[in-house]
N, C-alpha and C positions, 0 to 999 in steps of 0.2 A: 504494500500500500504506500502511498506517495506520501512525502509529509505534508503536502497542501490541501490534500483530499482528509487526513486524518485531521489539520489543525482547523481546518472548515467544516468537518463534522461536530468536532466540539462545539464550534463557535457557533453553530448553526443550531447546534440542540441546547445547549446555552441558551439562543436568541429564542429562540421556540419556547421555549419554559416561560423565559420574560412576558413575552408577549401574553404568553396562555394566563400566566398569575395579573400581567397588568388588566388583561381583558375582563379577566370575568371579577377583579376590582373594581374595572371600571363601572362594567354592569353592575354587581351589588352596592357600589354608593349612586349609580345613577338610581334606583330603584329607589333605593332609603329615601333620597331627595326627594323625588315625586312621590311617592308614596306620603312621607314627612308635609309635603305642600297639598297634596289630596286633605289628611285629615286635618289641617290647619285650617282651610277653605270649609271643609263641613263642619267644626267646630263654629268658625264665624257664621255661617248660614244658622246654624243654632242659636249663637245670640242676635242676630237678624229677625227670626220668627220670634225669641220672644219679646223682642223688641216692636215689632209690630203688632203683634197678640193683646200688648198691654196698652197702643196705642188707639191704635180702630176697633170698633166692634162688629166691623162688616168687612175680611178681609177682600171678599170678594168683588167690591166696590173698588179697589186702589190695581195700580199696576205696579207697586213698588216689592207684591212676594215675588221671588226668583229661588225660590230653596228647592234645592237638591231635583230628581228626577221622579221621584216620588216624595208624597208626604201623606200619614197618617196622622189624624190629632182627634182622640181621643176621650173625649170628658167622664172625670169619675167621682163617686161620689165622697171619695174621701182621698186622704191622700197614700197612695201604693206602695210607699216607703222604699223604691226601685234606687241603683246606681245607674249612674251613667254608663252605658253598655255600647261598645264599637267591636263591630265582628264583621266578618265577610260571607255572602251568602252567595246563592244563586235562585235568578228567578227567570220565570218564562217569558219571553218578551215577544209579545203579538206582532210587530212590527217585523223583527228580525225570524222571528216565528222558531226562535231557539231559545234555548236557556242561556242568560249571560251572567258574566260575572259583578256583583254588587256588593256595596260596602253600607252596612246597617249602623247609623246612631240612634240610641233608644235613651229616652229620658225624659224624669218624669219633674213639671212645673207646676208652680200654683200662680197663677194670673188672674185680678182680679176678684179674690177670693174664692176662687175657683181650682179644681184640680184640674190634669191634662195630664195625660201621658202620648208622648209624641215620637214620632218615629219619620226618621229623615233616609232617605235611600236615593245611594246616587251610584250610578252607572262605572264600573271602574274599564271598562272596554276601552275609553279614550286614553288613560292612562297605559295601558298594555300594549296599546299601539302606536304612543309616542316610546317606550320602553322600549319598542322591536324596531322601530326606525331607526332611534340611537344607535342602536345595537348592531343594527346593520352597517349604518355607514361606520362605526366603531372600526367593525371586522373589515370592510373594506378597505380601510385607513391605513389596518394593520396590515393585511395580504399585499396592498401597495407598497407598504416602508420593506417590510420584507421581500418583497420582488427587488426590490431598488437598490437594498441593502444587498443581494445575491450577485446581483450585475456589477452594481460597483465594486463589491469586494472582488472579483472574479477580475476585472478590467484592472484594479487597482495591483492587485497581487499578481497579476503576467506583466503588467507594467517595472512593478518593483522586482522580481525574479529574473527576469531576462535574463541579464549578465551572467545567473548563480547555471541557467541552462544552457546558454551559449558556450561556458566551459565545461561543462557536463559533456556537450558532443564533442566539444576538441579531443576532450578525454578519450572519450568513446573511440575517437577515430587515430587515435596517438598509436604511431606504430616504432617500434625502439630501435628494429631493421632501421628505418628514414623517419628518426625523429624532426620533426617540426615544432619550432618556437609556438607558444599560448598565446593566442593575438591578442592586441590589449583591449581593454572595454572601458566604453567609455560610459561611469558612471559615478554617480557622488555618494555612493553606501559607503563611509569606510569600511564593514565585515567583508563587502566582496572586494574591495581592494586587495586587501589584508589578504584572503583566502587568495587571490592571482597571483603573490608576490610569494606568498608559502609553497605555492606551485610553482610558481617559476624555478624556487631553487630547488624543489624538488623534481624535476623532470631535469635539469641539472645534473645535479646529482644521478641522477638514474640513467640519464645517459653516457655520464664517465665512466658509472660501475659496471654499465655491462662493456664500453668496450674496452676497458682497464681488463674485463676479466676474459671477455672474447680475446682481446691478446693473449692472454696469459695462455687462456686453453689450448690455442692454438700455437704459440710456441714452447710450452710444454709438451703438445703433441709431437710436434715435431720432434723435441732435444731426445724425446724417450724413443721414438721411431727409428732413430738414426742408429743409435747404442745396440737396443733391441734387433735390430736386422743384422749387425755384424755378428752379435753373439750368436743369431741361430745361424748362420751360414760360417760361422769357424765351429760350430755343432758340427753342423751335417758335414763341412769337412773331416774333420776327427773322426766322425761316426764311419767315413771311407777309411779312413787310417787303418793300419793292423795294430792294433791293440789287445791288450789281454782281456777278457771278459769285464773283471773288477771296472776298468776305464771304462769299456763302452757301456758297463751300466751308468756309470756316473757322468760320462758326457751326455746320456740317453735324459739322467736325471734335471740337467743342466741347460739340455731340449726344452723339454715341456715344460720345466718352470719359465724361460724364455716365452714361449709361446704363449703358456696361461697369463704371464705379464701383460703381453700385447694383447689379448681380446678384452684384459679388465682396460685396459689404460682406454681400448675401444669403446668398451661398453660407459665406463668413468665418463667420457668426452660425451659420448649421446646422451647421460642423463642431466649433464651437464647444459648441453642443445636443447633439450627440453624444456627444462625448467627458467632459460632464457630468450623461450618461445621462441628458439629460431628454427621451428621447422612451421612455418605460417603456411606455406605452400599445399595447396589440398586437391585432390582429384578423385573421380567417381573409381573405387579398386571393387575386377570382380576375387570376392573373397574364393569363390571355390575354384576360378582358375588359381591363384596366390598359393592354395593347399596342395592341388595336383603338381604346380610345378615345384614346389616345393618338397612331396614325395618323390619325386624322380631323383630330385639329387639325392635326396637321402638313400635312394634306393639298395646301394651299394653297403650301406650299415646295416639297414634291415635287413638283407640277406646275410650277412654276417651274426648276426645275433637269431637268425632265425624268427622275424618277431612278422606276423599273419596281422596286416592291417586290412582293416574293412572301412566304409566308407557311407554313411546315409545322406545323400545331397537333398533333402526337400525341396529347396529355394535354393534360388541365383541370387544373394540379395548384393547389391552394391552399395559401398560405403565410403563417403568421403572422410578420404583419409591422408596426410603425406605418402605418398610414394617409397620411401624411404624408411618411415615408421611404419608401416606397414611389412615393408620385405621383413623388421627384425620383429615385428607382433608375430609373423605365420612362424617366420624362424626360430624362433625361440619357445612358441608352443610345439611345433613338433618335433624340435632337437630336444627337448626337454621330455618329451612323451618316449623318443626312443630310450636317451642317455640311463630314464630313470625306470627302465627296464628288465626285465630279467629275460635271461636265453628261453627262449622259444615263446616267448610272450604274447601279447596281444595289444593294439592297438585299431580303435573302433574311434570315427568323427564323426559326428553329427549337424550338419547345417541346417537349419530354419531361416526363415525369414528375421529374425531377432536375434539371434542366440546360433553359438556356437560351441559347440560340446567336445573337449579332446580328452579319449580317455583311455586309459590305459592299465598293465599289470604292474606291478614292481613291490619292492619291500614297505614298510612301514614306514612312514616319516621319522625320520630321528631327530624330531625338534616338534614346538610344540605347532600346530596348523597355521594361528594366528600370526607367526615370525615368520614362514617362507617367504612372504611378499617382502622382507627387509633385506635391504643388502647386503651383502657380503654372507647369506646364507644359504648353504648347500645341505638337501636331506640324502645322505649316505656319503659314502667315501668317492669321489671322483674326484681324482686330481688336474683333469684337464679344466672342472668348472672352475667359473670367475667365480659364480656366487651371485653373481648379478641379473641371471637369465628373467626368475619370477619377476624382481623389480623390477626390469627395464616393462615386462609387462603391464604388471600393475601400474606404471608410472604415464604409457602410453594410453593405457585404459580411463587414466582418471584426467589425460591431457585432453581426451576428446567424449571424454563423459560417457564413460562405458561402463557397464557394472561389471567385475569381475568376480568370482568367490571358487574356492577350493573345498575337498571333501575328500576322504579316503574311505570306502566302506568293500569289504571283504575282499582287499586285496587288489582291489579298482579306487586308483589314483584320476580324480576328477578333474578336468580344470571347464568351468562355464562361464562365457565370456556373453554377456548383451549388450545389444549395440542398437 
C-alpha cells in the first residue's frame, strides 16, 4: 500500500467521523432550538388567550385570537386543581386526511370568577419540515466541503510529491552497468532537497564500490588464472615424466587441488557477478532443450558410473533467463544429480510447465538439509567439489525469483526448482 493512499485513508476516516459527530450536532441543537422556540410561542399564545379571556366577553366578536391550531376551552364548575401539562400527540387531520404530529398545552385558569380548563394544540408538521430542510442543505454543505476537500487534497498532495516520485523513477531506472547522475529538481521542500543530496552521495558511493570491486574481481581473476594454469600444465607435464608411483600420486594430488582451485575461484567470480547484478542480460531459454544438451555431455560419466537416466518432459516451458546463468543452473543440477551418485544408480527429471524436478539415488546427506544451499558445503566426500555447486543454484534461483527446496526420502535425493 502507498503511503498517500494509507495517510489519506486516515485522514479521510478522521474527516468522516468529524463530519458525522459535527452533523448530527448540528441537527440535535438545531432541533432543541426550534423545538425550544415552538414551546416559547405556545407558552405566549397561553398568556394571549388568557389575556383576552379576561378582556372580552364575546371572543368571537374580535379578530385579535390567533392561538394555536386548535383550541379547547372548557368551563367547570369548580376548580380541577390540574398542572400545566405539555406532551406530544397525534391527531387525525381531515384536510391532510392523515394523522399528524401535535404538541398539546393543557391548563387549567380561573377568569372572571370562573373556572376553565383549556387546551391549546398546534401543529408540529411545520417545524419537522423546516428541521428536514436544515438538514438537508446541512448534509449537502457537508458532501460539498468533503468533495472539495478530496480534490484539493489529491491536487494539492501530486502537486507537493512530484519531486519525492520523479526520483523514485530515476531510481527505478538506475542501472550500475551505465550509471547516470539524479537530475536535479527543482523544488522548495527542504526534506526533498535533503533526501536528492543523500542520494547523490549515495549513488556515488555505489558506483565507486562496484567498480572498485569489478576491478578487483577481475584482476584477481586474472593474477589466480595465470598461476593456476602453469601449475596444472607443469602437473600434466610430470604426470608424462617417469616417476615412481609415490610422485605421480602426489603430482596427481597437486592436479586436482589445482583444478578444484580454479572452478571455486570460477564459481567465487559468478557469485560474485551476481550479487552485483551484472548479469542484466535476459533471453527466452528453452529449459528442456538446456537439459538434453546438457545430458549428452554428461553422457560419457553416466556411462561410467553406470547410472539409467529417465526423462518426463510434460511442457516446453521457456524462461527468461541470462544465457549464461542458465548454462550453470542446468549444469550444476545435473552434475550434481550424477557427482552425488552411486554406481548403477538412477536419475529421473521431471518438467512441467512450472516446476522442475531432478532426482536422483545416492547416500544420505552428511550435513544437516537446511546448510546444503551455503557455500563452501559439500554432502559426502568429493574432492573435485568446490562446494559451491547448490549455492550458485540457490543464488541464481533467488536472482530471478524462483523457488527452490530440497528433500531426501528413501534414498531419492530431490532437488524442485519453480519458476
Amino acid at each position: 500500500m502507498k503511503l498517500l493512499t494509507l495517510a489519506n485513508r486516515y485522514y479521510f476516516s478522521t474527516l468522516l467521523l468529524v463530519f458525522i459527530a459535527s452533523g448530527m450536532a448540528s441537527f440535535f441543537i438545531l432541533k432543541s432550538i426550534i423545538n425550544r422556540e415552538f414551546n416559547r410561542k405556545l407558552f405566549a399564545e397561553k398568556e394571549q388567550l388568557i389575556d383576552e379571556l379576561a378582556t372580552y366577553d364575546d371572543l368571537k366578536g374580535f379578530y385579535f385570537l390567533n392561538i394555536g391550531d386548535r383550541l379547547q376551552i372548557q368551563e367547570v364548575p369548580e376548580n380541577p386543581q390540574i398542572v400545566t401539562n405539555l406532551r406530544d400527540t397525534v391527531m387525525y387531520d381531515t384536510y391532510e386526511k392523515t394523522t399528524l404530529p401535535f404538541r398539546k398545552l393543557s391548563f387549567a385558569e380561573q377568569i372572571k370568577g370562573k373556572y376553565y380548563v383549556i387546551t391549546i394544540t398546534k401543529s408540529l408538521l411545520p417545524n419537522q419540515e423546516l428541521i428536514k430542510g436544515v438538514s438537508e442543505i446541512l448534509l449537502m454543505l457537508i458532501l460539498f466541503l468533503a468533495i472539495s476537500l478530496v480534490l484539493i487534497n489529491r491536487y494539492v498532495i501530486n502537486r507537493l510529491w512530484w519531486p519525492f516520485y520523479k526520483i523514485l523513477v530515476q531510481l527505478k531506472q538506475f542501472n550500475i552497468k551505465k550509471p547516470e547522475p539524479i537530475q536535479p529538481l527543482q523544488t522548495v521542500i527542504d526534506e526533498f532537497r535533503l533526501l536528492k543530496s543523500v542520494l547523490d552521495t549515495m549513488v556515488d558511493k555505489s558506483i565507486r564500490d562496484y567498480r572498485n570491486l569489478k576491478e578487483y574481481t577481475e584482476n584477481t581473476s586474472h593474477e589466480i588464472q595465470t598461476p593456476l594454469a602453469i601449475i596444472k600444465n607443469k602437473s600434466e607435464s610430470l604426470l608424462q615424466e617417469t616417476l615412481t608411483e609415490s610422485q605421480l600420486h602426489e603430482v596427481g594430488k597437486i592436479y586436482e587441488a589445482a583444478g578444484r582451485l580454479s572452478r571455486l575461484k570460477e564459481g567465487l567470480s559468478t557469485l560474485s557477478k551476481i550479487d552485483n547484478n551484472q548479469f542484466l542480460d535476459a533471453e527466452p531459454i528453452d529449459i528442456q532443450t538446456a537439459i538434453e544438451n546438457k545430458l549428452c555431455h554428461f553422457e560419457e560419466l553416466v556411462s561410467l558410473k553406470n547410472i539409467q537416466v529417465t526423462t518426463d518432459f510434460y511442457s516446453r516451458p521457456l524462461i527468461i533467463l541470462n544465457n549464461d546463468l542458465a548454462f550453470i543452473l542446468i549444469n550444476n543440477l545435473v552434475n550434481n544429480a550424477i557427482k552425488h551418485n552411486v554406481q548403477g544408480g538412477r536419475i529421473h527429471i521431471v518438467l512441467k510447465e512450472d516446476e522442475l524436478c531432478m532426482e536422483n539415488t545416492g547416500l544420505p546427506p552428511a550435513m544437516p538439509i537446511e546448510q546444503l544451499f551455503d557455500r563452501f558445503r559439500s554432502s559426502g566426500d568429493h574432492p573435485d567439489s568446490s562446494g559451491l555447486g547448490l549455492s550458485l543454484i540457490k543464488r541464481i534461483a533467488d536472482f530471478y525469483q524462483m523457488r527452490i527446496r530440497y528433500d531426501y526420502v528413501e534414498g531419492q535425493h530431490r532437488v524442485i526448482l519453480n519458476f
